[in-house]
Structure formats: C-alpha cells, structure tokens
C-alpha positions in Angstrom: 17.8 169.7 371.0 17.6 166.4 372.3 15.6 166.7 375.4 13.9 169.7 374.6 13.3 173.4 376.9 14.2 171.7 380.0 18.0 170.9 379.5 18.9 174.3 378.8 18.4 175.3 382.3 20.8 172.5 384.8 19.2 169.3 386.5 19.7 171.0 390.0 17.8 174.2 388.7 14.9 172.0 387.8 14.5 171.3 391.4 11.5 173.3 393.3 15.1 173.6 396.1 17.9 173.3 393.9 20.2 174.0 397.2 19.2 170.5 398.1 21.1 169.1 395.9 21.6 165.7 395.6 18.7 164.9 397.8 16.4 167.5 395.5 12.7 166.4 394.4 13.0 166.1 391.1 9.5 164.8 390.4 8.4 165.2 387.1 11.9 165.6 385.9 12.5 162.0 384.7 15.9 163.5 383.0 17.3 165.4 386.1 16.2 162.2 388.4 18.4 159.9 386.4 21.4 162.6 386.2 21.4 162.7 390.5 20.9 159.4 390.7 24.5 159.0 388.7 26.0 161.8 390.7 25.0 159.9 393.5 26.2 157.0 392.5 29.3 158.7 391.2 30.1 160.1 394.5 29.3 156.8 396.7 31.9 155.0 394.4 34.5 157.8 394.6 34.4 158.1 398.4 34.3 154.0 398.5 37.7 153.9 396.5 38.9 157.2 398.2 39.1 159.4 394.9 39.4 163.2 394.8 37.9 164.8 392.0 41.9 165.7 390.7 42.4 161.6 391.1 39.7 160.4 389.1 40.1 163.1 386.8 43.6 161.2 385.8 42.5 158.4 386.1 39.3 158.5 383.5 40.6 161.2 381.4 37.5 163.4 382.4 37.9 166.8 383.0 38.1 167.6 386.7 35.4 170.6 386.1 33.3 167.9 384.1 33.3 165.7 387.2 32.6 168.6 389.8 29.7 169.7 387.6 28.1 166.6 387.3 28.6 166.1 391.1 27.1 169.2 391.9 24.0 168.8 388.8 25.1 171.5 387.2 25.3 169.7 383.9 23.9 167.6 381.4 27.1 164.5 381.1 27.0 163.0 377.9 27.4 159.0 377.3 31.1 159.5 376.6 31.7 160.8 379.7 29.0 158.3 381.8 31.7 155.1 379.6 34.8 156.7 381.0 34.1 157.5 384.5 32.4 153.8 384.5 35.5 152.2 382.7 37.6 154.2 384.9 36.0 153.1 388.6 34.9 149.7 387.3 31.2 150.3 388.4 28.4 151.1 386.6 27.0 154.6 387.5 24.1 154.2 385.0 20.5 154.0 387.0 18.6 150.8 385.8 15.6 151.4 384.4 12.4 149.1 385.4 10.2 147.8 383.0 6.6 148.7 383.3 5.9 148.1 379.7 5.0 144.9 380.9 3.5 145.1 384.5 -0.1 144.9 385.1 -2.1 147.3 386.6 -4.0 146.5 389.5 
C-alpha cells in the first residue's frame, strides 16, 4: 500500500493529541501534515462561502460522510475527491509544496 504502515491507522491518530485536531503536531508525519493542512483549507473556504457539509456535498458530488471525515482527519481523501471539492469551491485546497531540492544550505 501506497504509503506504507502509517495510513492504516487515520492522520488524526498519528498525532501524539489526536483530540487536537486540526491544530495537532504532526511532525514527522509529512502525509497527515499535508491531509490537515487541506482540511484546514477545506473548512476556511466552506465557512468563507457559508457551506454546510449537506451543501457542498450537492454541490461537489462528494459524499457528505467523505467530507466530515476529511474535516475531522479521520481519513485518507483520494485525488478524486481533493479535484471535486476543488472544482466544486473554485479554490485550490491542495498545500503547495516548497522546493528545497534546490536551496542551499547555510
């Protein structure tokens, strides 16, 4: 499996607090980091544009339990999912990435 031990347990429960959820330390977890920093996103964008979970549910075609579970990081979302909800809100919920391939050390 893509990803390997650690995505059979959820991002939240890779926190060392996964009660703290969305604000968890996820340090380590370069995975989990990037799946709350969508949730966050996810949730900035739906309270910016006054979605419900039921609303953008419709609206994407996303499950509503897929969206609560991603909110919450108790799942892994898939690409599919990431394009509709993104599609859907006209936002990208994807983190960007930097580039230290190319950065020198000091």
């Amino acid at each position: 499996m893509v990803g390997g031990r650690a995505r059979s347990r959820a991002p939240r429960e890779l926190a060392d607090d996964p009660q703290a959820w969305p604000h968890a330390d996820l340090t380590g977890h370069r995975a989990a980091a990037h799946v709350q920093e969508i949730a966050g996103a996810l949730a900035a964008v739906m309270a910016e544009q006054g979605l419900s979970r039921r609303g953008l549910a419709a609206f994407s075609g996303v499950n509503r339990q897929s969206i609560a579970d991603l909110l919450t990081g108790r799942s892994w979302p898939d690409v599919a999912t990431i394009a509709c909800l993104e599609h859907a809100l006209g936002r990208r919920l994807w983190p960007s990435v930097p580039d230290h391939r190319n950065s020198e050390s000091a």
